[in-house]
C-alpha positions as YAML, in Angstrom:
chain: A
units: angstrom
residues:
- id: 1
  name: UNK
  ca: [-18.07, -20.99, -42.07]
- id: 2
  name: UNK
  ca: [-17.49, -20.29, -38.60]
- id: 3
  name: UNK
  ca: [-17.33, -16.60, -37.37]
- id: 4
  name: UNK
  ca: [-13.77, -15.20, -35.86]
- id: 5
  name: UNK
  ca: [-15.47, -15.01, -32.05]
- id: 6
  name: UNK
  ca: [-16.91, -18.76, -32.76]
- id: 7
  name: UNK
  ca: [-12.95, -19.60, -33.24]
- id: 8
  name: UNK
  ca: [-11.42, -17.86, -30.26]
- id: 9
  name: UNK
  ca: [-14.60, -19.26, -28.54]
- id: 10
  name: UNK
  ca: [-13.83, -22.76, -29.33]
- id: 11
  name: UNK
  ca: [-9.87, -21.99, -28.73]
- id: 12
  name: UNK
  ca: [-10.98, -20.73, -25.12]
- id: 13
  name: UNK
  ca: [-12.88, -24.17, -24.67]
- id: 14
  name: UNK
  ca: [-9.82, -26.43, -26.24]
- id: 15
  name: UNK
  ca: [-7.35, -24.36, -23.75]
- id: 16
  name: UNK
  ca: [-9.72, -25.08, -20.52]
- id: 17
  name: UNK
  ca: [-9.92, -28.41, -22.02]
- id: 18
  name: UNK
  ca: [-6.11, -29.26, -21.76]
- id: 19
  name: UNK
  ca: [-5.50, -27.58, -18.52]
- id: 20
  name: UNK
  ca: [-8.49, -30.18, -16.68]
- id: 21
  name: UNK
  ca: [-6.98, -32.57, -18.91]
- id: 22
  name: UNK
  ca: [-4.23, -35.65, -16.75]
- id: 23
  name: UNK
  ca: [-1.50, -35.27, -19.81]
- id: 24
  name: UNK
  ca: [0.39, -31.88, -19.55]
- id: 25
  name: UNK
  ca: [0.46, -30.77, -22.73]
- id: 26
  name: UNK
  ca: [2.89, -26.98, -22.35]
- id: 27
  name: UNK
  ca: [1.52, -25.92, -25.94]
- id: 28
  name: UNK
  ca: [0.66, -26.85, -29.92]
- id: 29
  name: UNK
  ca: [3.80, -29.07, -30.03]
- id: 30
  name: UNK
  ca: [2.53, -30.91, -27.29]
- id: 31
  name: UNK
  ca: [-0.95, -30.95, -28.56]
- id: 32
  name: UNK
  ca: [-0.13, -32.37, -32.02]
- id: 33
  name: UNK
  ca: [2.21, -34.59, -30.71]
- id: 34
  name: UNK
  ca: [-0.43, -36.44, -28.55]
- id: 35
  name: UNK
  ca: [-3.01, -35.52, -31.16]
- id: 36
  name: UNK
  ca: [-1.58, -37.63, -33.52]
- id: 37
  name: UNK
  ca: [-0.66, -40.62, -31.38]
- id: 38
  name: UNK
  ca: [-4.61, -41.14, -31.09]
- id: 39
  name: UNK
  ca: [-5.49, -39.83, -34.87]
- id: 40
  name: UNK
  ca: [-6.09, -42.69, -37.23]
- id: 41
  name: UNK
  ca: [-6.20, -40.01, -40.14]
- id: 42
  name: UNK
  ca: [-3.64, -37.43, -41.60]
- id: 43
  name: UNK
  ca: [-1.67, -36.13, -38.55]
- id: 44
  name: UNK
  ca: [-1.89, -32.58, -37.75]
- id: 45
  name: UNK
  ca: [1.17, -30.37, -37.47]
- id: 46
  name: UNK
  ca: [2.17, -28.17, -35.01]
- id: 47
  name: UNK
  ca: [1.35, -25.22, -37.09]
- id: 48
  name: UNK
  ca: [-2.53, -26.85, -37.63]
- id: 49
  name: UNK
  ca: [-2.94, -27.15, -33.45]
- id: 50
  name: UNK
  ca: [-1.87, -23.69, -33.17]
- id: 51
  name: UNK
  ca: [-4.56, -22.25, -35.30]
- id: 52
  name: UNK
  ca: [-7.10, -24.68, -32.78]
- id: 53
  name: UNK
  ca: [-5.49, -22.46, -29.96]
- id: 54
  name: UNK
  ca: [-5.16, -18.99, -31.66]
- id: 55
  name: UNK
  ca: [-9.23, -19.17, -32.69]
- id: 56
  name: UNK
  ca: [-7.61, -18.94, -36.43]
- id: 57
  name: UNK
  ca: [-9.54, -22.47, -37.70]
- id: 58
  name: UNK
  ca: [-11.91, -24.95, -36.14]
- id: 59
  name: UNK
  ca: [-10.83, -28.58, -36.09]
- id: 60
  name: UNK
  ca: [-12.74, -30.81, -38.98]
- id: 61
  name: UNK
  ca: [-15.81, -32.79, -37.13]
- id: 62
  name: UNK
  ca: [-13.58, -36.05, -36.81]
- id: 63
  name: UNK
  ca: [-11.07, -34.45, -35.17]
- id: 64
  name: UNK
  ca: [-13.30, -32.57, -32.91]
- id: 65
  name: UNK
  ca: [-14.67, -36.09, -32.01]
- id: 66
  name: UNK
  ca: [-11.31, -37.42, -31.19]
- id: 67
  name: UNK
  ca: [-10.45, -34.31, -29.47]
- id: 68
  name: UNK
  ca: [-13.63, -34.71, -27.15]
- id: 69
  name: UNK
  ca: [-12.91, -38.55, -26.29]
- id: 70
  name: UNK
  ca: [-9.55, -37.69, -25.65]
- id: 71
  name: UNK
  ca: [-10.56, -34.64, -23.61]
- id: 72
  name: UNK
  ca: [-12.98, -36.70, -21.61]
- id: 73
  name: UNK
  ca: [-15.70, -33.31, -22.87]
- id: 74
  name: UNK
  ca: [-18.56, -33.10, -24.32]
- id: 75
  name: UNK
  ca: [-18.41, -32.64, -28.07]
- id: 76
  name: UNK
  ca: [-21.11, -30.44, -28.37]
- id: 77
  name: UNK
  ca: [-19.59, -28.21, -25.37]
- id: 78
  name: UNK
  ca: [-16.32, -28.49, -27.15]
- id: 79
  name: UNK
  ca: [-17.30, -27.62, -31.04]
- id: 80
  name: UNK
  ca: [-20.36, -24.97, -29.83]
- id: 81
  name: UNK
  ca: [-19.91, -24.05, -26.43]
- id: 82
  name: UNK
  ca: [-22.52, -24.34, -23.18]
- id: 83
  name: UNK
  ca: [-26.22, -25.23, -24.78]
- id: 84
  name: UNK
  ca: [-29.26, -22.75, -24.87]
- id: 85
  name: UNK
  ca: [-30.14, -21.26, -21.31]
- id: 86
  name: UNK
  ca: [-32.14, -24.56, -19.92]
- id: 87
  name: UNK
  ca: [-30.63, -27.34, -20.97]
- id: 88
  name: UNK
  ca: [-29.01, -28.97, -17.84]
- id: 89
  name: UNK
  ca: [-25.58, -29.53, -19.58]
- id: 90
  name: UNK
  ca: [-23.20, -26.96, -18.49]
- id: 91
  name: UNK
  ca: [-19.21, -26.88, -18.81]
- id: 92
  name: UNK
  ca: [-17.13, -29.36, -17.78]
- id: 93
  name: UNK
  ca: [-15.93, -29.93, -14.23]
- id: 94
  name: UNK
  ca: [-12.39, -30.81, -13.48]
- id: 95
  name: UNK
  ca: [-12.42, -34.16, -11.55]
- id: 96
  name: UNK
  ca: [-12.30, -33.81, -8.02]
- id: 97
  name: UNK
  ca: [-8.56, -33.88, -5.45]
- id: 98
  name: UNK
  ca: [-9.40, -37.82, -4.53]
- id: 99
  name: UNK
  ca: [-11.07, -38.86, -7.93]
- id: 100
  name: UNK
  ca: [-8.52, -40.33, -9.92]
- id: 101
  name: UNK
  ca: [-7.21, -39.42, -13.22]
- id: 102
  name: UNK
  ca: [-5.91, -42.73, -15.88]
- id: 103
  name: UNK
  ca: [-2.96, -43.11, -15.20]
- id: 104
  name: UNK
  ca: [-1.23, -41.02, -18.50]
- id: 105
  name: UNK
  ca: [2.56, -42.25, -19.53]
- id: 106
  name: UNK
  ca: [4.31, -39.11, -17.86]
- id: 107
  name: UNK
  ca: [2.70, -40.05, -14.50]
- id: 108
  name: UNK
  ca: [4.13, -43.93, -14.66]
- id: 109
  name: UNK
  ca: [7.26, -42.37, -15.78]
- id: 110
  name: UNK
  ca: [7.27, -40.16, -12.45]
- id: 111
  name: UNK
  ca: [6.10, -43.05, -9.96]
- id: 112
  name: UNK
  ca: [9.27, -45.03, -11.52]
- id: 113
  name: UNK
  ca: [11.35, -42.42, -10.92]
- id: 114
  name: UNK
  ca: [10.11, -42.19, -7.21]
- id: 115
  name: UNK
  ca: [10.21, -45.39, -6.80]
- id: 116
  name: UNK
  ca: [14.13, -45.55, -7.64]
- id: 117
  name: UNK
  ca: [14.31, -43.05, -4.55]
- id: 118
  name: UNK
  ca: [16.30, -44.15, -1.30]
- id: 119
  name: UNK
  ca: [14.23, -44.33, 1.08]
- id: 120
  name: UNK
  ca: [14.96, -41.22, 2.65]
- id: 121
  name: UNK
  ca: [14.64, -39.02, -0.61]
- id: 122
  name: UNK
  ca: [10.88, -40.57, -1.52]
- id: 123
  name: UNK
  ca: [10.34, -39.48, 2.84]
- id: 124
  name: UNK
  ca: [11.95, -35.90, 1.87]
- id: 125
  name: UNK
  ca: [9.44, -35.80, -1.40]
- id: 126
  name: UNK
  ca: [6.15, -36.98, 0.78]
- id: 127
  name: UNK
  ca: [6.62, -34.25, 2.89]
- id: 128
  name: UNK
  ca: [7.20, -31.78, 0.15]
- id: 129
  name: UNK
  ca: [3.99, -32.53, -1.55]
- id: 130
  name: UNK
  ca: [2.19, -33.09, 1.75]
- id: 131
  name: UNK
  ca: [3.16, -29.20, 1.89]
- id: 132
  name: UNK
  ca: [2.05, -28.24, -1.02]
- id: 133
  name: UNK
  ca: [-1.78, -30.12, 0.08]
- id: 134
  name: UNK
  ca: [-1.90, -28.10, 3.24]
- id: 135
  name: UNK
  ca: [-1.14, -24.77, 1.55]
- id: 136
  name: UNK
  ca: [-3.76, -25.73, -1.04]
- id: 137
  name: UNK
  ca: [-6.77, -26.32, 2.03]
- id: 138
  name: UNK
  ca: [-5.87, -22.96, 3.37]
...
């Protein structure tokens, strides 16, 4: 049975997890949801994925596995944490600004709504966001 730091440790792993992760996923809801789109089992309620993120209970080992593939982390990484001191696996990097993410369904639903800018309005948003890259080199 896993100790109460091994939980928190794992929640602290499933957290970083989401943030690298392309879906934006605001909390359990959002977790479980999108859990159980991928889940060919029992789906998991809101109440189960916020246990995962509380470090009150560990995920069952297919779940984990899902969670990994899903996660695009290691499942090892994920379930235990970073391997013994030597081993050259280490924690997950978060992809980097030109390597591209899949394309999730709240991203298509955002380049539709772009696209179904005027012309001047999708101008107005380049230069917003090519804003928010230079403040981001500084």
């Amino acid at each position: 049975m896993p100790t109460p730091q091994e939980k928190a440790d794992f929640s602290e792993r499933l957290k970083f997890s989401m943030t690298r992760s392309p879906e934006r996923m605001r909390g359990a809801t959002d977790l479980a949801n999108k859990f159980n789109l991928r889940f060919q089992g029992e789906p998991v309620s809101a109440q189960t994925a916020h246990k995962w993120l509380t470090g009150r209970s560990i995920p069952t080992v297919d779940k984990l596995e899902l969670l990994a593939e899903w996660l695009k982390v290691d499942l090892h990484w994920l379930h235990y944490g970073p391997p013994p001191s030597g081993s050259s696996q280490t924690t997950p990097k978060p992809l980097a600004r030109d390597e591209k993410y899949p394309a999730s369904e709240e991203t298509l639903e955002l380049a539709s709504k772009i696209e179904a800018l005027s012309p001047h309005h999708r101008y107005l948003l380049e230069e917003l966001i090519d804003q928010f890259y230079g403040a981001m080199k500084r």
